[in-house]
C-alpha positions as CSV (number, residue, x, y, z in Angstrom):
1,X,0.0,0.0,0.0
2,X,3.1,2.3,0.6
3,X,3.7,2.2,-2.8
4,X,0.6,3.3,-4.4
5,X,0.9,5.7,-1.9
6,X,3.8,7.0,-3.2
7,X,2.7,6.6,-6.9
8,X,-0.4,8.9,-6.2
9,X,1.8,11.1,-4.7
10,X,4.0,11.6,-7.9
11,X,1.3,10.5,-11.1
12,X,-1.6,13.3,-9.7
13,X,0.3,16.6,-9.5
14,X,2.3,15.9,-12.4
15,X,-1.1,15.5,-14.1
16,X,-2.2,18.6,-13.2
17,X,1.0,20.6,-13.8
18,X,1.4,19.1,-17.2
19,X,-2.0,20.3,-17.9
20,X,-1.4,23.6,-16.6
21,X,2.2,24.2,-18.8
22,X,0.5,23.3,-22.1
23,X,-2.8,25.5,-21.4
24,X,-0.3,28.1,-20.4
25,X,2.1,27.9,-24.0
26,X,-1.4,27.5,-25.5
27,X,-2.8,30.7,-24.3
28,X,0.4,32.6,-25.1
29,X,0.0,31.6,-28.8
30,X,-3.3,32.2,-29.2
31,X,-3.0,35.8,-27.6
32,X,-4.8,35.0,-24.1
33,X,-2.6,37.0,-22.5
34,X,-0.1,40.0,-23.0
35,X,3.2,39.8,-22.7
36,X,3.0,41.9,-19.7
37,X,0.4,40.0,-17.7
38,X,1.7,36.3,-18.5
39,X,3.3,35.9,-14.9
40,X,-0.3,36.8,-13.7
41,X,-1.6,34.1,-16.3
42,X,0.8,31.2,-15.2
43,X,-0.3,31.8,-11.7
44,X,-4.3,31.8,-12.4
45,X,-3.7,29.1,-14.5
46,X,-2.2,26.9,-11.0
47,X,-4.7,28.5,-9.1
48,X,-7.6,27.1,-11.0
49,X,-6.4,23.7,-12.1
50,X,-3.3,23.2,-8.9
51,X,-5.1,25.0,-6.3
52,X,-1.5,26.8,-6.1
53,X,-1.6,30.1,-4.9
54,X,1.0,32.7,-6.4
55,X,3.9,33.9,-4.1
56,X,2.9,36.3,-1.7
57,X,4.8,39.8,-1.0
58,X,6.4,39.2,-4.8
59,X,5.1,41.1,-7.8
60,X,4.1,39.6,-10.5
61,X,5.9,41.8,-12.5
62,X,9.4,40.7,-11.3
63,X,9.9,37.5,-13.5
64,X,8.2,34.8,-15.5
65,X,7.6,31.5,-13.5
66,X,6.5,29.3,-16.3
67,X,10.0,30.0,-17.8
68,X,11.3,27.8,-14.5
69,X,10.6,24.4,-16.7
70,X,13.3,24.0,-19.9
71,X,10.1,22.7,-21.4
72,X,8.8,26.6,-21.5
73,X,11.8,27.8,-22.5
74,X,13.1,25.4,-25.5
75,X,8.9,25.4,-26.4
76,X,9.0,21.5,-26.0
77,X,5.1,20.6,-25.8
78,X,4.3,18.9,-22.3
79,X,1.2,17.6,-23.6
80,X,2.9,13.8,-24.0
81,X,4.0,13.7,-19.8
82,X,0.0,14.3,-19.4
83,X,-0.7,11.8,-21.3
84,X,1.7,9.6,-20.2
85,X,0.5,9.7,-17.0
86,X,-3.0,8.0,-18.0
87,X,-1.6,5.1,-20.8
88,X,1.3,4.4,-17.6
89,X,-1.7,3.2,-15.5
90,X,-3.5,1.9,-18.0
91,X,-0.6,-0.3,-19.1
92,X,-0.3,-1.6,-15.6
93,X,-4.2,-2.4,-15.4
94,X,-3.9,-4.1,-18.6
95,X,-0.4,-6.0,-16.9
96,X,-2.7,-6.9,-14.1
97,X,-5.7,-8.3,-16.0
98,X,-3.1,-10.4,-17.6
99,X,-1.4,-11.8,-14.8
100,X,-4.5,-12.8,-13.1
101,X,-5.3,-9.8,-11.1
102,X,-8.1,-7.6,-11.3
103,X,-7.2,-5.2,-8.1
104,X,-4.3,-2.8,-9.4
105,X,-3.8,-2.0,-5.3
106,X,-2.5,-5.5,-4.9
107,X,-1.4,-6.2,-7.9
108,X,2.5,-7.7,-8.2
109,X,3.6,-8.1,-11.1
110,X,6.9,-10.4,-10.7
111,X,7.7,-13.5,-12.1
112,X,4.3,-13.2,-14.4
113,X,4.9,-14.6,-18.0
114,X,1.7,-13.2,-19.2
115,X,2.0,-9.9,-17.9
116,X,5.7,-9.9,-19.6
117,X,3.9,-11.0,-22.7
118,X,1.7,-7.8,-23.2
119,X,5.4,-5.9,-23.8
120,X,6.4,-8.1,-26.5
Protein backbone atom coordinates (compact mmCIF):
# COMPACT_ATOMS: atom_id res chain seq x y z
CA UNK A 1 0.00 0.00 0.00
CA UNK A 2 3.10 2.28 0.65
CA UNK A 3 3.66 2.18 -2.85
CA UNK A 4 0.63 3.25 -4.42
CA UNK A 5 0.88 5.72 -1.88
CA UNK A 6 3.81 7.04 -3.17
CA UNK A 7 2.71 6.58 -6.87
CA UNK A 8 -0.38 8.94 -6.16
CA UNK A 9 1.77 11.12 -4.66
CA UNK A 10 3.95 11.55 -7.87
CA UNK A 11 1.34 10.53 -11.08
CA UNK A 12 -1.59 13.27 -9.68
CA UNK A 13 0.29 16.59 -9.54
CA UNK A 14 2.33 15.91 -12.43
CA UNK A 15 -1.15 15.46 -14.14
CA UNK A 16 -2.19 18.62 -13.17
CA UNK A 17 1.04 20.57 -13.81
CA UNK A 18 1.41 19.12 -17.25
CA UNK A 19 -2.04 20.28 -17.92
CA UNK A 20 -1.44 23.63 -16.62
CA UNK A 21 2.17 24.21 -18.85
CA UNK A 22 0.52 23.34 -22.15
CA UNK A 23 -2.79 25.55 -21.36
CA UNK A 24 -0.30 28.15 -20.40
CA UNK A 25 2.15 27.91 -23.99
CA UNK A 26 -1.36 27.52 -25.53
CA UNK A 27 -2.78 30.70 -24.26
CA UNK A 28 0.43 32.58 -25.10
CA UNK A 29 0.00 31.57 -28.83
CA UNK A 30 -3.33 32.19 -29.25
CA UNK A 31 -2.99 35.79 -27.56
CA UNK A 32 -4.77 35.01 -24.12
CA UNK A 33 -2.60 36.95 -22.48
CA UNK A 34 -0.09 39.97 -23.00
CA UNK A 35 3.15 39.80 -22.71
CA UNK A 36 2.96 41.85 -19.68
CA UNK A 37 0.44 40.00 -17.73
CA UNK A 38 1.73 36.32 -18.49
CA UNK A 39 3.35 35.88 -14.94
CA UNK A 40 -0.33 36.76 -13.71
CA UNK A 41 -1.65 34.07 -16.27
CA UNK A 42 0.84 31.20 -15.21
CA UNK A 43 -0.27 31.79 -11.68
CA UNK A 44 -4.27 31.82 -12.37
CA UNK A 45 -3.70 29.05 -14.47
CA UNK A 46 -2.20 26.93 -11.03
CA UNK A 47 -4.70 28.55 -9.08
CA UNK A 48 -7.63 27.08 -10.95
CA UNK A 49 -6.41 23.71 -12.09
CA UNK A 50 -3.31 23.18 -8.94
CA UNK A 51 -5.06 25.04 -6.28
CA UNK A 52 -1.48 26.76 -6.13
CA UNK A 53 -1.58 30.06 -4.89
CA UNK A 54 1.00 32.68 -6.40
CA UNK A 55 3.89 33.87 -4.08
CA UNK A 56 2.88 36.29 -1.75
CA UNK A 57 4.77 39.79 -1.03
CA UNK A 58 6.36 39.19 -4.80
CA UNK A 59 5.14 41.12 -7.78
CA UNK A 60 4.06 39.61 -10.46
CA UNK A 61 5.85 41.81 -12.46
CA UNK A 62 9.38 40.72 -11.26
CA UNK A 63 9.90 37.52 -13.50
CA UNK A 64 8.19 34.80 -15.48
CA UNK A 65 7.60 31.50 -13.50
CA UNK A 66 6.46 29.32 -16.31
CA UNK A 67 10.03 29.99 -17.81
CA UNK A 68 11.33 27.76 -14.53
CA UNK A 69 10.59 24.43 -16.72
CA UNK A 70 13.35 23.96 -19.87
CA UNK A 71 10.07 22.75 -21.43
CA UNK A 72 8.75 26.57 -21.52
CA UNK A 73 11.79 27.81 -22.53
CA UNK A 74 13.08 25.44 -25.50
CA UNK A 75 8.85 25.38 -26.36
CA UNK A 76 8.96 21.54 -26.05
CA UNK A 77 5.10 20.57 -25.81
CA UNK A 78 4.27 18.94 -22.30
CA UNK A 79 1.23 17.64 -23.62
CA UNK A 80 2.85 13.77 -23.97
CA UNK A 81 4.01 13.66 -19.85
CA UNK A 82 0.04 14.33 -19.43
CA UNK A 83 -0.73 11.84 -21.30
CA UNK A 84 1.73 9.62 -20.25
CA UNK A 85 0.51 9.74 -16.96
CA UNK A 86 -3.01 7.95 -18.04
CA UNK A 87 -1.57 5.05 -20.80
CA UNK A 88 1.30 4.41 -17.59
CA UNK A 89 -1.71 3.18 -15.45
CA UNK A 90 -3.53 1.86 -18.02
CA UNK A 91 -0.62 -0.25 -19.10
CA UNK A 92 -0.25 -1.63 -15.64
CA UNK A 93 -4.19 -2.42 -15.39
CA UNK A 94 -3.90 -4.11 -18.56
CA UNK A 95 -0.37 -5.98 -16.93
CA UNK A 96 -2.70 -6.94 -14.12
CA UNK A 97 -5.74 -8.27 -16.04
CA UNK A 98 -3.12 -10.39 -17.57
CA UNK A 99 -1.39 -11.83 -14.82
CA UNK A 100 -4.54 -12.80 -13.15
CA UNK A 101 -5.30 -9.80 -11.06
CA UNK A 102 -8.09 -7.60 -11.26
CA UNK A 103 -7.18 -5.25 -8.07
CA UNK A 104 -4.25 -2.80 -9.37
CA UNK A 105 -3.83 -1.96 -5.28
CA UNK A 106 -2.54 -5.46 -4.85
CA UNK A 107 -1.37 -6.24 -7.94
CA UNK A 108 2.49 -7.73 -8.20
CA UNK A 109 3.60 -8.10 -11.09
CA UNK A 110 6.92 -10.37 -10.71
CA UNK A 111 7.66 -13.54 -12.10
CA UNK A 112 4.31 -13.18 -14.44
CA UNK A 113 4.94 -14.61 -18.03
CA UNK A 114 1.67 -13.25 -19.15
CA UNK A 115 2.02 -9.90 -17.85
CA UNK A 116 5.71 -9.87 -19.63
CA UNK A 117 3.88 -10.96 -22.75
CA UNK A 118 1.74 -7.84 -23.19
CA UNK A 119 5.38 -5.88 -23.75
CA UNK A 120 6.43 -8.08 -26.51
Amino acid sequence: MKRLFKLGLEKLPQIGFGLVMDLWRWGIFESKSSASTWNEFWWDLNYEYLGVWKPQGVPLTDGLDATGKFHIIDNVPYMRYFLASFLQLQFFQAMCEAGGQNNMHTCQLRGSKEAGQLLW
